[in-house]
N, C-alpha and C positions, 0 to 999 in steps of 0.2 A: 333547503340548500340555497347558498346566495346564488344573486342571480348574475353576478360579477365576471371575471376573470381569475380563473385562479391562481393565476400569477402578477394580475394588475388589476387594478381599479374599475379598467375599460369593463363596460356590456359585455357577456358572454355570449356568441353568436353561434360556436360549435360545441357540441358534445362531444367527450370524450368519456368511459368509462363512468364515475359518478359525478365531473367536473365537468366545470364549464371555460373556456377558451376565448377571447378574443381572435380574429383572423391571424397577426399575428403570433400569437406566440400559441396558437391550434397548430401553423404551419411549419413552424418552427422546435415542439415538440416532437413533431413525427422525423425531423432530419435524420437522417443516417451519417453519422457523423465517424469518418474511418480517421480522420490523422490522430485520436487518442492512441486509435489499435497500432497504428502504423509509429508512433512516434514509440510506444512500449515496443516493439519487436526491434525498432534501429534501434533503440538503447540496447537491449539486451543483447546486441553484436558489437554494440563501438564498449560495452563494459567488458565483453569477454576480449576484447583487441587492449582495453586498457590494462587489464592482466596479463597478456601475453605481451606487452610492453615494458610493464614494471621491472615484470620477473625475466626479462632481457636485457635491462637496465643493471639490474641487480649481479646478475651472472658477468655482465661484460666487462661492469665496472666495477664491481666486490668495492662499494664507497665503503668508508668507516665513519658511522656516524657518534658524536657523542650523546650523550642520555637527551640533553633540550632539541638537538636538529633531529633525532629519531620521533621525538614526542611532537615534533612540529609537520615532521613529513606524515604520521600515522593521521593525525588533526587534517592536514589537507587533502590526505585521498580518499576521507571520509567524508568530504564533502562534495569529491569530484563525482559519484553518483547522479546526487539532486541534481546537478549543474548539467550533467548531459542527457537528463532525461527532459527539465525543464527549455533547453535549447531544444531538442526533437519535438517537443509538444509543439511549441509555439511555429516552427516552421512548418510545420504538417498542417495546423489548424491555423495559420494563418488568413483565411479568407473570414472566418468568424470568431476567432478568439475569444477565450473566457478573457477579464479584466486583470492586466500584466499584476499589477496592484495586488489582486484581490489571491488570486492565485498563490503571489509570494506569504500572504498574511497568512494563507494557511497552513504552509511549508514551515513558518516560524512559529506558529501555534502549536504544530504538532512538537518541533523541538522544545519549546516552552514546556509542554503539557508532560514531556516525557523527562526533561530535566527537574521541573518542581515537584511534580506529583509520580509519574509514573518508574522513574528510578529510587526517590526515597521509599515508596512502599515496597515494591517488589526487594529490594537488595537489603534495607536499612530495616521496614516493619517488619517483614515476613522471614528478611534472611536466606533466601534461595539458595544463594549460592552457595553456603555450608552445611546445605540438609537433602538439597533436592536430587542431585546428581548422584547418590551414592544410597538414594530410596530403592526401595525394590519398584519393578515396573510399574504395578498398578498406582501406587504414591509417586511416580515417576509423571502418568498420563492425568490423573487426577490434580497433583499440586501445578501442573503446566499448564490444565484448563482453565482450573478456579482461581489461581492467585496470577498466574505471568499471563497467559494467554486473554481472561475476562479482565485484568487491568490496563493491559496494553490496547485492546482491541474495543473496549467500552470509552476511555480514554477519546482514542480516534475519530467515534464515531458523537463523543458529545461537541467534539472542537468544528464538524460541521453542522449538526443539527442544533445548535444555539447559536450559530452566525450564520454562516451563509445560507442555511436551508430556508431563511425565512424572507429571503431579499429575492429582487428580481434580477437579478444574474443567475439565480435556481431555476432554469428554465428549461431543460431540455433533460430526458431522464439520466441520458451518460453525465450529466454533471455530478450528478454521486458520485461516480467513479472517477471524474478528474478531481474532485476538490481533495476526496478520501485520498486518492493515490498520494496528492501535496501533500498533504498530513501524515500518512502511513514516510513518505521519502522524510520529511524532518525528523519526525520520532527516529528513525534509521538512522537518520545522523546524530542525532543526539546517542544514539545508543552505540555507534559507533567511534565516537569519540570517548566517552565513557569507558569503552574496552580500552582506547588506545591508553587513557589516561593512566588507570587503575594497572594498567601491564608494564608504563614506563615505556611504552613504545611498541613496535611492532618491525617483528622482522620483514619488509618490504613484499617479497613475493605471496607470503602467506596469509601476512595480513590483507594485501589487496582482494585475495581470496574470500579471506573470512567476511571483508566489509561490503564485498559485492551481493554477497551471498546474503547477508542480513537486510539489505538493501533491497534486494528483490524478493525476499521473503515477506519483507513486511507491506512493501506497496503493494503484492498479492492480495494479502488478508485485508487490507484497508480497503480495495478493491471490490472485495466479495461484500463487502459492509455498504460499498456507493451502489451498489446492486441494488441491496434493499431498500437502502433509501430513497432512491431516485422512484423506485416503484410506489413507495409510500407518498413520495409528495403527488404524481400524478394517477393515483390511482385510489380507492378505497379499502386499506387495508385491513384484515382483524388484526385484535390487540396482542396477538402473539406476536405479528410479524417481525417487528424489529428486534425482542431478543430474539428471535430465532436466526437472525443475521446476523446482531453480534454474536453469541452463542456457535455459529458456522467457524465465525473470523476465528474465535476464540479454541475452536477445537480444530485446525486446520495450523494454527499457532505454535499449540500443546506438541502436537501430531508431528510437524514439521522437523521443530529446534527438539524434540526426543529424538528420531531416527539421525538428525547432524550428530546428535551428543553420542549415539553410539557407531556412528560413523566414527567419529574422534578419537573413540578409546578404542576400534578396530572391530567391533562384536560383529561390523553386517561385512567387513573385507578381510580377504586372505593376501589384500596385496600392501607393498612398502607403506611406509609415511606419509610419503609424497601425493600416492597417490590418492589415500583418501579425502583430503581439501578437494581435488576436483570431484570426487565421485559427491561432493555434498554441493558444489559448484552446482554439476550437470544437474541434482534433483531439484535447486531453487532454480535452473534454467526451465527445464517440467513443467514445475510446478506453474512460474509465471505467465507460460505459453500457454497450456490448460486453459487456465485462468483468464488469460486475454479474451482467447478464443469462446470460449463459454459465456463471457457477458456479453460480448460483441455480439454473439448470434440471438441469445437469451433478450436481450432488449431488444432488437429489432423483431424479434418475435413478438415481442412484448404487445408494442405497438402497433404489429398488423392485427395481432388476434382483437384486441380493443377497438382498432379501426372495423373489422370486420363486423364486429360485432353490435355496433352500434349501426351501422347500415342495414345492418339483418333486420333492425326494430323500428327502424326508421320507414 
């Protein structure tokens, strides 16, 4: 084992786990770091406020749009996501901020990664969309793991572990979870522009629905991936661990966008239309909150039982 830093260069003066630490960045591992948590729960109240604004815009003012300002308004509220989850992070985390810079590179990475690579196979190789939805269940769960969910969610998780994972701005374990979340929010938006495109637009209340909702769905699962990563840079993992993270993302993915899709066609409600966008709304709201809450506690767990634990031997 070097005798280094495992994040810098510097002498290693603490133990943690199988690694060694410099003072700072020992002390700075162990942070509890709340404004990630805190800046995911404001979003996920100022996005449910951004829908119930649209779709009161939309009601009061019945605009008529033509085909290009419909295709321009769908393109913009698909961006408005990233934009106020990215403003909530940085004010909440303000006193130690990840790198304004670095943060953005990865929000454009993911959309990068999802527009080159992760929309032409799923849609163009494999053809989903004209096979997959009208599979019987099991080819339903199955083509949603292995081909949408393990390209989407393998994707996300190489756009941090071949950049940032290997830099010293990777320092603290929740940084899995912020980098991944950046990346999971671009893919988002690339995928949600992609819908706008390919539909000619979108009717305003519904669509703000549907982009929210893919939007929080996907920085979930990117989520559950900084999880494992963060554990793997600070920790000595077996060689399972990481597909078993992405493989999580990936069946949480599947799992997800199948019960939306039979939300869609009515199989899990007995009520109107309307109602079912929000009943898929309220499960990516679930879902996201679960999910906060679970790494949030799971990591600072993380980090006592390892603190703990090397005292005991010390």
């Amino acid at each position: 084992m070097s005798d280094s830093c495992r994040i810098c260069s510097q002498p290693g003066t603490h133990k943690m786990g199988a690694y060694l630490f410099c003072d700072v960045h020992y002390h700075r591992v162990q942070r509890k770091r709340s404004g990630v948590w805190q800046a995911d729960v404001a979003s996920i109240m100022l996005l449910i406020v951004f829908i119930l604004l649209i779709i009161g815009l939309e009601q009061w003012l019945q605009p008529v749009f033509s085909p290009a300002s419909l295709l321009a308004a769908g393109v913009i509220m698909a961006v408005v996501p990233a934009i106020i989850w990215l403003a909530f992070f940085y004010r909440r985390d303000r006193m130690e901020p990840e790198p304004k810079g670095l943060v953005l590179q990865m929000y454009l990475m993911g959309g990068l990664l999802a527009a080159a690579v992760g929309i032409p196979l799923v849609e163009e190789l494999f053809g989903v969309s004209s096979w997959l939805s009208g599979s019987p269940v099991w080819a339903q769960l199955l083509g949603g793991l292995l081909i949408v969910g393990m390209t989407h969610e393998f994707l996300k998780y190489a756009a941090v572990r071949f950049s940032v994972y290997n830099s010293q701005e990777f320092d603290e374990c929740s940084d899995g979870v912020v980098y991944m979340t950046a990346v999971g929010l671009g893919y988002a938006t690339v995928l949600n522009i992609n819908f706008v495109a390919a539909s000619g637009g979108v009717a305003l209340g519904s669509g703000a629905i549907r982009i929210v909702l893919t939007t929080l769905a996907h920085a979930a699962f990117a989520g559950v991936t900084g999880y494992f990563l963060g554990r793997q840079k600070f920790e000595e993992r077996p060689l399972w661990w990481m597909p078993a993270g992405v493989l999580s993302a990936a069946a949480l993915n599947s799992l997800f966008f199948f019960f939306r899709g039979m939300l869609s066609q009515g199989s899990l409600s007995d009520y109107g239309g309307m109602a079912r966008p929000w009943i898929g709304l309220a499960l990516a709201v679930v879902l996201t909150a679960v999910v906060t809450l679970f790494l949030s506690r799971a990591i600072h767990r993380d980090i006592q039982a390892l603190l703990a634990a090397e005292e005991g031997s010390s």
